[in-house]
PyMOL commands that place a pseudoatom at each C-alpha (Angstrom):
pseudoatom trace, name=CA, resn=UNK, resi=1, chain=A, elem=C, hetatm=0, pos=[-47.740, 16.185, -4.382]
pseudoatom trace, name=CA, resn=UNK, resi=2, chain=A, elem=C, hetatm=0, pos=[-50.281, 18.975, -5.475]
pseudoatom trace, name=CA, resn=UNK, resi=3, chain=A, elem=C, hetatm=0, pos=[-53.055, 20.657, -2.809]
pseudoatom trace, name=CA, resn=UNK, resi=4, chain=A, elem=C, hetatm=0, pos=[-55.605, 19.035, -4.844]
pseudoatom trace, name=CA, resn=UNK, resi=5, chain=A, elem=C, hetatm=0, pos=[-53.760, 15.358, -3.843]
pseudoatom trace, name=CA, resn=UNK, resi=6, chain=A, elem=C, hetatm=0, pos=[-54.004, 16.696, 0.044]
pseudoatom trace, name=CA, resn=UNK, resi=7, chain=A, elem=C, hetatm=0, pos=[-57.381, 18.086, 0.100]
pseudoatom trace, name=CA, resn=UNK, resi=8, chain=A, elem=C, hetatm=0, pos=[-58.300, 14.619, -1.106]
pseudoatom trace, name=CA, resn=UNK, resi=9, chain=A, elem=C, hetatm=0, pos=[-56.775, 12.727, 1.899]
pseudoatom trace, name=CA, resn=UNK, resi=10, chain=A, elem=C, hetatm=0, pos=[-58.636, 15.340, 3.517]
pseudoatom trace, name=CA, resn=UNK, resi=11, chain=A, elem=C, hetatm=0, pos=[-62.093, 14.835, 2.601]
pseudoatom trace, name=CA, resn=UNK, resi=12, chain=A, elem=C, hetatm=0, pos=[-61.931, 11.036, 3.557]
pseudoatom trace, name=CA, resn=UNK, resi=13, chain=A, elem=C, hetatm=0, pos=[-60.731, 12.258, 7.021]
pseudoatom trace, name=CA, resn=UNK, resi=14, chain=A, elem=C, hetatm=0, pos=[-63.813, 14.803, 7.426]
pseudoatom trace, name=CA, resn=UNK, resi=15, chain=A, elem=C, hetatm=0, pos=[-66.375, 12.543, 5.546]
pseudoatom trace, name=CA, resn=UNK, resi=16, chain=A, elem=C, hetatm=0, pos=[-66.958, 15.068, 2.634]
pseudoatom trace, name=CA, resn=UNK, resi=17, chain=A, elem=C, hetatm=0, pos=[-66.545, 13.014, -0.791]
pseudoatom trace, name=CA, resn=UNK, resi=18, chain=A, elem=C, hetatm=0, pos=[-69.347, 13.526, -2.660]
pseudoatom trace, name=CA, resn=UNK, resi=19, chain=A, elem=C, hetatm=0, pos=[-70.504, 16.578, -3.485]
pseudoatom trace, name=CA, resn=UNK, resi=20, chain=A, elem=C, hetatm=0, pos=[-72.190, 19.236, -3.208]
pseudoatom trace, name=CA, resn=UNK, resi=21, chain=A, elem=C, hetatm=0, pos=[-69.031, 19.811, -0.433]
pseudoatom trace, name=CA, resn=UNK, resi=22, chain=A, elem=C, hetatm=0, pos=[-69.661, 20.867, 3.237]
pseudoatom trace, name=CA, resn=UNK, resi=23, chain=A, elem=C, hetatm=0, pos=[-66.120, 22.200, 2.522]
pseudoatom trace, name=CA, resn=UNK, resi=24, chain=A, elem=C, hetatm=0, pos=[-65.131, 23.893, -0.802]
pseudoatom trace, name=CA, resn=UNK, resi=25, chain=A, elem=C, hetatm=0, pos=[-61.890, 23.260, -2.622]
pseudoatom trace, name=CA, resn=UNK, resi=26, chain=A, elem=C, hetatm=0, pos=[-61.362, 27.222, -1.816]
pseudoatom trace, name=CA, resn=UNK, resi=27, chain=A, elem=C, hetatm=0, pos=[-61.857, 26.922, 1.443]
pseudoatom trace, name=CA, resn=UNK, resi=28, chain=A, elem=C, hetatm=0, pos=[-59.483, 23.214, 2.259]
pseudoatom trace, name=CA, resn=UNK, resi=29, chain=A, elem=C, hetatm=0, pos=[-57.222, 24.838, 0.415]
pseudoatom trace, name=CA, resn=UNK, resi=30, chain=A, elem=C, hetatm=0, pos=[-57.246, 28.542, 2.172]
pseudoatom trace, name=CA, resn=UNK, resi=31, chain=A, elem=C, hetatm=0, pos=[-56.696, 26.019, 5.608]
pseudoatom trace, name=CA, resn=UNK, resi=32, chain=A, elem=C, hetatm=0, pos=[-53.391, 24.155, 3.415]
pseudoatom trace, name=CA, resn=UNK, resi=33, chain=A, elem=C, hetatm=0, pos=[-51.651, 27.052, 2.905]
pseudoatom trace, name=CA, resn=UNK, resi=34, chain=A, elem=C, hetatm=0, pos=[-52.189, 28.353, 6.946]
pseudoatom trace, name=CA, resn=UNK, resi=35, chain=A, elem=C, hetatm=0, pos=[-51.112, 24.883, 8.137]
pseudoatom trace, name=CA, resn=UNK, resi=36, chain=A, elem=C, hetatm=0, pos=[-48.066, 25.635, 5.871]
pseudoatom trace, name=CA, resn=UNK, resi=37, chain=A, elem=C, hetatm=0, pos=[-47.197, 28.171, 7.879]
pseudoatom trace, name=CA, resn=UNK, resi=38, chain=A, elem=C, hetatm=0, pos=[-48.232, 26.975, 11.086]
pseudoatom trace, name=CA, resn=UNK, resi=39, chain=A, elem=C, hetatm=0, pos=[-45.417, 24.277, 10.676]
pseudoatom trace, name=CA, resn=UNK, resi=40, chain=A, elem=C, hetatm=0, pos=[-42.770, 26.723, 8.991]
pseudoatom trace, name=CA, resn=UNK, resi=41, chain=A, elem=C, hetatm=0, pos=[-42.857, 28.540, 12.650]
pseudoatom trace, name=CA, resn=UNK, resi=42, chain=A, elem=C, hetatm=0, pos=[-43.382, 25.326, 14.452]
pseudoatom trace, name=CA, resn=UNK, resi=43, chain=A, elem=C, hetatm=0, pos=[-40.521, 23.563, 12.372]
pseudoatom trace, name=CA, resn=UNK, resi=44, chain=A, elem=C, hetatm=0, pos=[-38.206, 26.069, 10.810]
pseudoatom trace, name=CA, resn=UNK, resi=45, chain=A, elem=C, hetatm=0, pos=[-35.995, 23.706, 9.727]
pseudoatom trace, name=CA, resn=UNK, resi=46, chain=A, elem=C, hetatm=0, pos=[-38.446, 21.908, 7.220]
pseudoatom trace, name=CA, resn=UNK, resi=47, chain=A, elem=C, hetatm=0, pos=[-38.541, 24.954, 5.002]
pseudoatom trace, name=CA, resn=UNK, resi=48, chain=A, elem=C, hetatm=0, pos=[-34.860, 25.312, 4.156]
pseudoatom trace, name=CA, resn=UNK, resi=49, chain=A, elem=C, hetatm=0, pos=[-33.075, 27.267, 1.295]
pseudoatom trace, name=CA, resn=UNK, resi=50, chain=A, elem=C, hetatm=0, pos=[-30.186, 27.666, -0.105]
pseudoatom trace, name=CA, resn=UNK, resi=51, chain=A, elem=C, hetatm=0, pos=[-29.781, 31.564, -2.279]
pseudoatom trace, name=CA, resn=UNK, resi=52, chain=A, elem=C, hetatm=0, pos=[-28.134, 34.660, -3.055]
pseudoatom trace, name=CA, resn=UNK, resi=53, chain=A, elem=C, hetatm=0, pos=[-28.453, 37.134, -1.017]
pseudoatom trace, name=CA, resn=UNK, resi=54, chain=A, elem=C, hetatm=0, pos=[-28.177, 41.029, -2.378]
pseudoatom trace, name=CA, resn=UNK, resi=55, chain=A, elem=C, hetatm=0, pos=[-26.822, 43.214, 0.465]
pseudoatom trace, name=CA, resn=UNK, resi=56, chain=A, elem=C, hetatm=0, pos=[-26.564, 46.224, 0.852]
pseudoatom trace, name=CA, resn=UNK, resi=57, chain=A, elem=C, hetatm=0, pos=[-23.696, 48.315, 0.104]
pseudoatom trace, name=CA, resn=UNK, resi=58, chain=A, elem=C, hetatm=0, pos=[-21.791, 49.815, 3.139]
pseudoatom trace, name=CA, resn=UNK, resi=59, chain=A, elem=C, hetatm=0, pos=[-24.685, 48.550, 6.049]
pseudoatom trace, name=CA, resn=UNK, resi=60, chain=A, elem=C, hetatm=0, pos=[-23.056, 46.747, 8.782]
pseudoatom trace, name=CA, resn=UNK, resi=61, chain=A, elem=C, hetatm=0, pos=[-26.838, 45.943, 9.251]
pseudoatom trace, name=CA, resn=UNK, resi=62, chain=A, elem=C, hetatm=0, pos=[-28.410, 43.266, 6.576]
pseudoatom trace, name=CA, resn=UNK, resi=63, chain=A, elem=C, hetatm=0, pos=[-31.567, 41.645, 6.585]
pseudoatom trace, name=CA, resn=UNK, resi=64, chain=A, elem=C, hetatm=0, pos=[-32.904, 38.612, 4.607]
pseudoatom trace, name=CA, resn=UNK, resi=65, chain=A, elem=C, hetatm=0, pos=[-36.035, 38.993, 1.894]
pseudoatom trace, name=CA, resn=UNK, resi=66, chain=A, elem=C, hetatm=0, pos=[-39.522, 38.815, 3.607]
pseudoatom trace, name=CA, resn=UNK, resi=67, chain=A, elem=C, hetatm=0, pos=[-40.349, 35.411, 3.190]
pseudoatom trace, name=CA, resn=UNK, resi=68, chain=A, elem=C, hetatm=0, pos=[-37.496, 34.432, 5.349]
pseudoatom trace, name=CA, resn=UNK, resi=69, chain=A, elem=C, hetatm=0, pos=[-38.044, 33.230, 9.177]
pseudoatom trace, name=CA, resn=UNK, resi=70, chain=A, elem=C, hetatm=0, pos=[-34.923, 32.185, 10.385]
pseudoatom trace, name=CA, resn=UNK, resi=71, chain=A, elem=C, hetatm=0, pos=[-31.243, 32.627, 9.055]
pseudoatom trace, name=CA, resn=UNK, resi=72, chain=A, elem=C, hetatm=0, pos=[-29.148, 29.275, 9.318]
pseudoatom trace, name=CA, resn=UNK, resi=73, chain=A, elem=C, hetatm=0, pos=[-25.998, 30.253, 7.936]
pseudoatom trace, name=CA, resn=UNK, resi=74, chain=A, elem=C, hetatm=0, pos=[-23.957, 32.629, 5.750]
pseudoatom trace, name=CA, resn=UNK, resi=75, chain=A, elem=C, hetatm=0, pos=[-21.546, 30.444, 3.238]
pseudoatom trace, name=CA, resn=UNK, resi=76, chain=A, elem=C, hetatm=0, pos=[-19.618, 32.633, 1.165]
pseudoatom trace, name=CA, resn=UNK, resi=77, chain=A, elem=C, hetatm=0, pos=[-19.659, 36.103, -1.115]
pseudoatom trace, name=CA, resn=UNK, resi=78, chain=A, elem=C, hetatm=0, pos=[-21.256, 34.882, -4.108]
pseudoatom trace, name=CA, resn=UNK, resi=79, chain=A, elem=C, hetatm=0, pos=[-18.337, 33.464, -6.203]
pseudoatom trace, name=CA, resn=UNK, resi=80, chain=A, elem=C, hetatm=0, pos=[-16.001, 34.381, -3.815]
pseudoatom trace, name=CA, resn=UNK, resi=81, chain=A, elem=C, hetatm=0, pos=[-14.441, 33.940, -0.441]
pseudoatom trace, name=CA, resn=UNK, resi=82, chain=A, elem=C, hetatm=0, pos=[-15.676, 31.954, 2.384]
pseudoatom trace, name=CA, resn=UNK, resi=83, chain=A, elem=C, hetatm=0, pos=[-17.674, 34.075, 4.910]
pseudoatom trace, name=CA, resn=UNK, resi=84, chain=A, elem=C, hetatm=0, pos=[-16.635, 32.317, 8.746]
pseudoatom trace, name=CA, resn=UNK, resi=85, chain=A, elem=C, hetatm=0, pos=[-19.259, 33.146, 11.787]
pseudoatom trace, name=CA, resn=UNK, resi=86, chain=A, elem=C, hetatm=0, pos=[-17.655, 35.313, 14.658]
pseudoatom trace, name=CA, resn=UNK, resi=87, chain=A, elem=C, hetatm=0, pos=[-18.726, 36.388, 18.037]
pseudoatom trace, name=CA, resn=UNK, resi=88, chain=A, elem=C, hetatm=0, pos=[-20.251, 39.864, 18.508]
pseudoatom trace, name=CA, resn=UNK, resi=89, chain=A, elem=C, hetatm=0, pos=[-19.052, 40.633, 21.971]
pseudoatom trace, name=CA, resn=UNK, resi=90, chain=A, elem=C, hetatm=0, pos=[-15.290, 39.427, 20.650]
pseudoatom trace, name=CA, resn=UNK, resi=91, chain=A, elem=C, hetatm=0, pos=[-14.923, 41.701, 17.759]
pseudoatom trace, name=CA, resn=UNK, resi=92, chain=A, elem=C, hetatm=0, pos=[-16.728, 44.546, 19.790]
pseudoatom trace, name=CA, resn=UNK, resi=93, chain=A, elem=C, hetatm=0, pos=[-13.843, 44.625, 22.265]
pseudoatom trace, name=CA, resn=UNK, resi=94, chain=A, elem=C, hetatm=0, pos=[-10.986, 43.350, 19.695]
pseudoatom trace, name=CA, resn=UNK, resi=95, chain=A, elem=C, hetatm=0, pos=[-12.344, 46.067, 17.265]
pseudoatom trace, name=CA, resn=UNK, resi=96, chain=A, elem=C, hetatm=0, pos=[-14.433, 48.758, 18.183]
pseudoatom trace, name=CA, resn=UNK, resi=97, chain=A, elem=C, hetatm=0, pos=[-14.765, 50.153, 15.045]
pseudoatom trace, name=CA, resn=UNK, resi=98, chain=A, elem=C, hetatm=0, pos=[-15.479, 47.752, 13.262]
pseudoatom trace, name=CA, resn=UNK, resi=99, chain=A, elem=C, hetatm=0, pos=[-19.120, 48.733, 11.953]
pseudoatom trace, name=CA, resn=UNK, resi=100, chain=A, elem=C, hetatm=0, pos=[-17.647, 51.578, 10.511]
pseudoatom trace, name=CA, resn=UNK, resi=101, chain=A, elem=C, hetatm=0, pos=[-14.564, 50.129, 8.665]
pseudoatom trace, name=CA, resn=UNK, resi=102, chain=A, elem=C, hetatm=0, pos=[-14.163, 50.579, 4.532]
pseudoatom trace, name=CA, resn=UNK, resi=103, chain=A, elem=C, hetatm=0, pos=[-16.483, 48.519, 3.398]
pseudoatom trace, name=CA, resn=UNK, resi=104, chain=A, elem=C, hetatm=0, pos=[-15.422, 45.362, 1.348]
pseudoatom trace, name=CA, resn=UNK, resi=105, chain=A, elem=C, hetatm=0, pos=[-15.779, 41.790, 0.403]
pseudoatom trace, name=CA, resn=UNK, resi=106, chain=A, elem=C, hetatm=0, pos=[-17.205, 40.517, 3.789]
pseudoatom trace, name=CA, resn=UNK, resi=107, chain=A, elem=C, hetatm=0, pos=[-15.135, 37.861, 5.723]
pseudoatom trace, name=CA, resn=UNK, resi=108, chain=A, elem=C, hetatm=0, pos=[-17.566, 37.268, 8.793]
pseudoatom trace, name=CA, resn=UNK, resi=109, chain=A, elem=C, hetatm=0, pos=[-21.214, 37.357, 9.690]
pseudoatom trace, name=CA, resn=UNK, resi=110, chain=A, elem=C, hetatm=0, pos=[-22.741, 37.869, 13.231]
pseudoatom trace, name=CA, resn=UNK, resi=111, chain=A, elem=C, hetatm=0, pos=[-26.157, 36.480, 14.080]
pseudoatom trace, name=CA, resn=UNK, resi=112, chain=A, elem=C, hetatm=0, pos=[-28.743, 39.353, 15.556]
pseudoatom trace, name=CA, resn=UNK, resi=113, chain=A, elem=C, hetatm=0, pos=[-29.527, 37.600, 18.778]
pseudoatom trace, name=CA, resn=UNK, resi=114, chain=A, elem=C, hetatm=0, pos=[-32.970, 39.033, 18.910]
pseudoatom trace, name=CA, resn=UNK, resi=115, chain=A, elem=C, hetatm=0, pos=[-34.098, 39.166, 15.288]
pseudoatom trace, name=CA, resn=UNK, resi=116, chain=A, elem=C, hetatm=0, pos=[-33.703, 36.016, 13.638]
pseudoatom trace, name=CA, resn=UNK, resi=117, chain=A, elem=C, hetatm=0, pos=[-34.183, 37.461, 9.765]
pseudoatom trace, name=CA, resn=UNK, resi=118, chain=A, elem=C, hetatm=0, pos=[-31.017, 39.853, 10.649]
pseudoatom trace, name=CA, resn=UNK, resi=119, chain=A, elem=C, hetatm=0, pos=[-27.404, 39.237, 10.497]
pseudoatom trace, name=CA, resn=UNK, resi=120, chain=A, elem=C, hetatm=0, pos=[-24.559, 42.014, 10.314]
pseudoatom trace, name=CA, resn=UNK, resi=121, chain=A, elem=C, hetatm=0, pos=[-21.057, 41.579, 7.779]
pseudoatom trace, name=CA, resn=UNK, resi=122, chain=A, elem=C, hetatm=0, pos=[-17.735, 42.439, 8.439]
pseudoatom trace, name=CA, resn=UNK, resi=123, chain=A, elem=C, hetatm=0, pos=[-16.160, 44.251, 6.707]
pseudoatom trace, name=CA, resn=UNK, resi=124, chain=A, elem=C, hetatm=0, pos=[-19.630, 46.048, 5.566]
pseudoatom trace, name=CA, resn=UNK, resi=125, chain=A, elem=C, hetatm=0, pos=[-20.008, 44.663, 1.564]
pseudoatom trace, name=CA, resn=UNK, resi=126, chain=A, elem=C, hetatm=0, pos=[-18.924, 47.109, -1.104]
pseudoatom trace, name=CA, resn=UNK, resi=127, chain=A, elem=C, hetatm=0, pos=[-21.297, 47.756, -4.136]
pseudoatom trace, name=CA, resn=UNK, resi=128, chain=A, elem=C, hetatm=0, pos=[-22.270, 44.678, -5.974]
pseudoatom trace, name=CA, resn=UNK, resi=129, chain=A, elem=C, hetatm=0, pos=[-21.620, 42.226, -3.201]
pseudoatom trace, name=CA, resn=UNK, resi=130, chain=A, elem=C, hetatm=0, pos=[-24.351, 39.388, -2.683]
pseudoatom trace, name=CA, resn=UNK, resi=131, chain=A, elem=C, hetatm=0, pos=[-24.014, 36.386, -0.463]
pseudoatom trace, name=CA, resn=UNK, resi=132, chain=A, elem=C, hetatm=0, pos=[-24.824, 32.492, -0.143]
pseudoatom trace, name=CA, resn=UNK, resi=133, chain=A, elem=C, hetatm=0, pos=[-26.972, 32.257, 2.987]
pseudoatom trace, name=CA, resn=UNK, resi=134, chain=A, elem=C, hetatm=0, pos=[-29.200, 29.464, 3.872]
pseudoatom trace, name=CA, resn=UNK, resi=135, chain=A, elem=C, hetatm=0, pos=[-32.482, 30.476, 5.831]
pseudoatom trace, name=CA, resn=UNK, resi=136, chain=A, elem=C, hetatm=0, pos=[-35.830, 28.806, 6.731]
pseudoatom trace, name=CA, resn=UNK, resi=137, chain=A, elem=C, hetatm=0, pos=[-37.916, 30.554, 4.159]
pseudoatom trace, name=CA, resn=UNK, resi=138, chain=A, elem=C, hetatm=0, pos=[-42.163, 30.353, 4.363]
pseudoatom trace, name=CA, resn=UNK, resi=139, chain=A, elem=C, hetatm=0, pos=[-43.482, 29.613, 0.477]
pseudoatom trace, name=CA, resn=UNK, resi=140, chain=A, elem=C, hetatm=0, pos=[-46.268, 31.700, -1.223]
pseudoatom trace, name=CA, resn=UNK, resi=141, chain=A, elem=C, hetatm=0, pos=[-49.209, 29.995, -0.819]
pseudoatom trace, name=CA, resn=UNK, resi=142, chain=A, elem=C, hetatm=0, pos=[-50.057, 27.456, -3.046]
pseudoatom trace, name=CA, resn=UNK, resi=143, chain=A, elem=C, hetatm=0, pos=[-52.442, 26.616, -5.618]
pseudoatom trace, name=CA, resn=UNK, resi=144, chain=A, elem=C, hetatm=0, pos=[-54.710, 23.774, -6.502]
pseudoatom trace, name=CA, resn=UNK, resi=145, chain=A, elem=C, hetatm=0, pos=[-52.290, 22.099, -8.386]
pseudoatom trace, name=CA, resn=UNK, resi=146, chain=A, elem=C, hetatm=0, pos=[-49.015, 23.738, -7.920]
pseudoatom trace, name=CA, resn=UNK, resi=147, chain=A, elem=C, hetatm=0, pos=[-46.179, 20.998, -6.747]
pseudoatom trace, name=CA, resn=UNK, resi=148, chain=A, elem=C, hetatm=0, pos=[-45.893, 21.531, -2.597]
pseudoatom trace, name=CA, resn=UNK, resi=149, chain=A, elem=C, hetatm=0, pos=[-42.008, 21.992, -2.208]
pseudoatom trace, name=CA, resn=UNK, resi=150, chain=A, elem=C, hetatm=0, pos=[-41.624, 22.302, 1.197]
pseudoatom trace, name=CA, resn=UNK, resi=151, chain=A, elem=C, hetatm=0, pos=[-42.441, 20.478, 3.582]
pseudoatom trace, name=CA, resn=UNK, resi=152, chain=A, elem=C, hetatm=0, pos=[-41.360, 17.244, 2.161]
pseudoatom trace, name=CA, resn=UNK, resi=153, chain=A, elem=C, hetatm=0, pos=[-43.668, 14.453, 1.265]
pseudoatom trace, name=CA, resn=UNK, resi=154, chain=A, elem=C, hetatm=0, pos=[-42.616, 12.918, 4.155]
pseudoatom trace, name=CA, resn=UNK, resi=155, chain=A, elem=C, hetatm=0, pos=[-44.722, 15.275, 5.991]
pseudoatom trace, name=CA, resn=UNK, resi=156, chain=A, elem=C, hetatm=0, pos=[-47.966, 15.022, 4.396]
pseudoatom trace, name=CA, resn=UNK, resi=157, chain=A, elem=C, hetatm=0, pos=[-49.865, 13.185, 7.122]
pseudoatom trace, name=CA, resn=UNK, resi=158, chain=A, elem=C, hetatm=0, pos=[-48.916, 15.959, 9.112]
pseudoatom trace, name=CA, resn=UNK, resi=159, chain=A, elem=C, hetatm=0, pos=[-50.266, 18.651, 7.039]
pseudoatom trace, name=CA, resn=UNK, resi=160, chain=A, elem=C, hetatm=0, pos=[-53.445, 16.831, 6.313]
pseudoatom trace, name=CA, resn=UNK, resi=161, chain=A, elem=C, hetatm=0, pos=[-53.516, 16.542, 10.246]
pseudoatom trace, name=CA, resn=UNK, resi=162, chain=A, elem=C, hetatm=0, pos=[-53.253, 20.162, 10.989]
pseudoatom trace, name=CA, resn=UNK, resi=163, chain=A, elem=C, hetatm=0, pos=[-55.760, 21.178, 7.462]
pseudoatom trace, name=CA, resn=UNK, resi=164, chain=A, elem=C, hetatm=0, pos=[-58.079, 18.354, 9.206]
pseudoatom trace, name=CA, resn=UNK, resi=165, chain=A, elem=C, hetatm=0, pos=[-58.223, 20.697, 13.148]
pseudoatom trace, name=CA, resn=UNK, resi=166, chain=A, elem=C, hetatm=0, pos=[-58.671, 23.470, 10.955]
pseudoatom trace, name=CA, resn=UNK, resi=167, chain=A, elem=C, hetatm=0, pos=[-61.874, 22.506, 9.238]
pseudoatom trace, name=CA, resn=UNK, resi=168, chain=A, elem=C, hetatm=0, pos=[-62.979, 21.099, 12.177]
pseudoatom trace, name=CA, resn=UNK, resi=169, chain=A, elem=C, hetatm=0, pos=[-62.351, 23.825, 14.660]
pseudoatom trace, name=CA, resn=UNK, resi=170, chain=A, elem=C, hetatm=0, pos=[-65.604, 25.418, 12.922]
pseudoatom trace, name=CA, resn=UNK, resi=171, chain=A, elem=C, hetatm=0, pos=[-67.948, 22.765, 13.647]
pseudoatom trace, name=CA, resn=UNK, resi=172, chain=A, elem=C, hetatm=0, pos=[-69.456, 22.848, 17.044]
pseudoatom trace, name=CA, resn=UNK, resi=173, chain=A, elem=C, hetatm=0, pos=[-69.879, 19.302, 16.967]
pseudoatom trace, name=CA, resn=UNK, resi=174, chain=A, elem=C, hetatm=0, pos=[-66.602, 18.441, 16.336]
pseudoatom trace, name=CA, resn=UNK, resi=175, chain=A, elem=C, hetatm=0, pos=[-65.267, 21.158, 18.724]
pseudoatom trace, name=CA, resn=UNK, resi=176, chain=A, elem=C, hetatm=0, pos=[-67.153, 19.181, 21.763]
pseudoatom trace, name=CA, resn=UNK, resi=177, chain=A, elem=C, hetatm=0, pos=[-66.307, 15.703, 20.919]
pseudoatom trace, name=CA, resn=UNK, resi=178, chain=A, elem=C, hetatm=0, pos=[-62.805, 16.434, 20.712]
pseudoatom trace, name=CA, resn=UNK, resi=179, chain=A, elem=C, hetatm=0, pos=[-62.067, 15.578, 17.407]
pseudoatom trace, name=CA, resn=UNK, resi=180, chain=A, elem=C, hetatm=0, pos=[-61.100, 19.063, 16.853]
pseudoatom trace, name=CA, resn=UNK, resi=181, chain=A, elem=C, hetatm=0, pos=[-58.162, 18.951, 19.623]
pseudoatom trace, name=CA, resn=UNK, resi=182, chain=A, elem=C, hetatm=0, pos=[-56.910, 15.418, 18.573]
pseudoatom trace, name=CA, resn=UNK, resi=183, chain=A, elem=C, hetatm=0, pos=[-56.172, 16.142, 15.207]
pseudoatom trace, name=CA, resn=UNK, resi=184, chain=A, elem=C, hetatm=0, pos=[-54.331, 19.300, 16.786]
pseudoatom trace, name=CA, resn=UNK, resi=185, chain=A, elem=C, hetatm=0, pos=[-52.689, 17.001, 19.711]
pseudoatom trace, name=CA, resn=UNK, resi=186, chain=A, elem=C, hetatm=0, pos=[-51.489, 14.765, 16.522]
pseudoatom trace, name=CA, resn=UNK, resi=187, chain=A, elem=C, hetatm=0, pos=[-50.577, 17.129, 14.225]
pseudoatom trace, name=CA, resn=UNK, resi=188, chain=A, elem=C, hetatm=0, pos=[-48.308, 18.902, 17.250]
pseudoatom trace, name=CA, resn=UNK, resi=189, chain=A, elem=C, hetatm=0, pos=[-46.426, 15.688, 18.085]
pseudoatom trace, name=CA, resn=UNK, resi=190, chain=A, elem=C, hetatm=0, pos=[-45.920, 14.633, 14.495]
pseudoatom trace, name=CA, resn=UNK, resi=191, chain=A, elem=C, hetatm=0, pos=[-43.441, 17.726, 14.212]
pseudoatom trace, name=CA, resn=UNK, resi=192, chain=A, elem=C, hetatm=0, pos=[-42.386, 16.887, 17.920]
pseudoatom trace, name=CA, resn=UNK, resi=193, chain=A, elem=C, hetatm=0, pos=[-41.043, 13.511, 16.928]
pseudoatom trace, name=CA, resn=UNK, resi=194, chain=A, elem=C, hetatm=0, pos=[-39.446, 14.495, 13.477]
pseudoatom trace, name=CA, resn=UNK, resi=195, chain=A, elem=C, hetatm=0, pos=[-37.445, 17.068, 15.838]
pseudoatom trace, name=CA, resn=UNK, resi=196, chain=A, elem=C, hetatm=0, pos=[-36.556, 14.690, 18.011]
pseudoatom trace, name=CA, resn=UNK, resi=197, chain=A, elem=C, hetatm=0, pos=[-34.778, 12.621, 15.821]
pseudoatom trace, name=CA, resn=UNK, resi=198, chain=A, elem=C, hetatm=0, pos=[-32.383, 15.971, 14.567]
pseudoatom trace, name=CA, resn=UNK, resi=199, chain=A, elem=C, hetatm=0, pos=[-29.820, 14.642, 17.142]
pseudoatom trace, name=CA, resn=UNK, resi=200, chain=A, elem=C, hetatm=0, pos=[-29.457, 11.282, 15.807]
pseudoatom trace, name=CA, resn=UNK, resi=201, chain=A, elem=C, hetatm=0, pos=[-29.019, 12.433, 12.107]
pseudoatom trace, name=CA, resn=UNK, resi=202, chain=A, elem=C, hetatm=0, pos=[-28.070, 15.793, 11.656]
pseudoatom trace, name=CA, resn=UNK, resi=203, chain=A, elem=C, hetatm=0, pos=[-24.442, 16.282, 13.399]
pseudoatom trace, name=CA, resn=UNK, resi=204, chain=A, elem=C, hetatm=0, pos=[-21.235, 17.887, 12.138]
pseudoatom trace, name=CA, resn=UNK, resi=205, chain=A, elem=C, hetatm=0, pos=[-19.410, 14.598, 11.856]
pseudoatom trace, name=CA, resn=UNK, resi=206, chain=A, elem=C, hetatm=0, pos=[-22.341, 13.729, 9.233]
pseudoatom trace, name=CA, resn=UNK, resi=207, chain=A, elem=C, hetatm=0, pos=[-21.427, 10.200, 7.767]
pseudoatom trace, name=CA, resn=UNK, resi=208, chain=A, elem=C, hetatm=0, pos=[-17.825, 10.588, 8.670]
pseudoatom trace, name=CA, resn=UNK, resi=209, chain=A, elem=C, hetatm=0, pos=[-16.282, 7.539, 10.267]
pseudoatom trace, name=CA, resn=UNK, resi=210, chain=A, elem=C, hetatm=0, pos=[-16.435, 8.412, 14.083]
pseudoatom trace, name=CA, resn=UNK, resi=211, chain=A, elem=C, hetatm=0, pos=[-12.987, 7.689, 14.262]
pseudoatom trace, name=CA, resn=UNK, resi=212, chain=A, elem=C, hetatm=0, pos=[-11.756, 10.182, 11.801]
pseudoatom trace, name=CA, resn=UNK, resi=213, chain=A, elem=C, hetatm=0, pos=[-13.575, 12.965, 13.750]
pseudoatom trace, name=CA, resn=UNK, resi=214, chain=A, elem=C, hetatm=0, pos=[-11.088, 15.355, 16.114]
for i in range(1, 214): cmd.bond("trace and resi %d" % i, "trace and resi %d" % (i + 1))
show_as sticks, trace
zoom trace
């Protein structure tokens, strides 16, 4: 799936097929690449990676690259040992010091509970040290024909959805019918449903047999 294959769907949906275009390519696809991100902070989760992460060397502190939104986990040092989640409050009172300890190869991570691209290691990483982290991460916007990678295909009604309120929201006429707001209302409760259906699917246990989970 390209932008150009979208911004056809499009164009049917706004009834602008023949040219010359009410709405340029330019323009359809300037409103793709803001309904990309429109769902990555609706729907986090559809925007998922899996990468190295370079730290840096003797910061409690870390922080993910810029085109990250959320942090999901923290896996392992990068061809090393596994890097387990701990409590914050816990190791402050077990270990007071332990933002300050030589640093190492880190053997726990700590969420920031009010920054969501921040995380801190413990011990703090020694030179050289990168990690396996999975994060929500926001692409760079997209061409005309570039391949979309994220969201899935599986999504594409929605993003044609929100790129259809978009070039609508402009026209007064479409603003006062409503046509505007229920392409909006749809492509809202598109994502609603698809994150509704996490708790079926997506559980620890995963396809285990339910009777070999303890």
């Amino acid at each position: 799936m390209t932008p150009t294959d979208v911004i056809a769907q499009v164009r049917v949906l706004v009834q602008d097929e023949r040219e010359p275009y009410r709405y340029s390519d330019a323009v359809l696809l300037r409103f793709l690449n803001q309904t990309v991100k429109r769902m990555a902070m609706l729907r986090p989760d559809l925007f998922l990676v899996v990468r190295e992460v370079q730290t840096v060397a003797g910061a409690a502190t870390q922080t993910l690259p810029q085109d990250a939104v959320r942090l999901v986990e923290v896996y392992n040092v990068s061809g090393g040992n596994v890097v387990t989640e701990v409590n914050k409050d816990t190791l402050d009172q077990t270990f007071p010091g332990w933002r300050s300890a030589t640093p190492g190869k880190p053997v726990n991570y700590i969420r920031h509970v009010r920054n969501p691209t921040m995380f801190f290691l413990y011990p703090a990483p020694e030179a050289g040290v990168s990690v396996v982290a999975e994060y929500a991460a926001v692409p760079a916007d997209y061409g005309l024909t570039d391949t979309i990678t994220a969201p899935s295909t599986a999504y594409t009604p929605s993003l044609v959805d929100g790129i259809v309120y978009l070039a609508q929201s402009i026209d007064d006429e479409h603003v006062n019918s409503g046509r505007a707001k229920l392409f909006a209302d749809t492509f809202a409760q598109s994502l609603d449903t698809g994150l509704r259906t996490q708790p079926v699917t997506d559980t620890d246990a995963g396809a285990l047999d339910p009777r070999q989970v303890v």
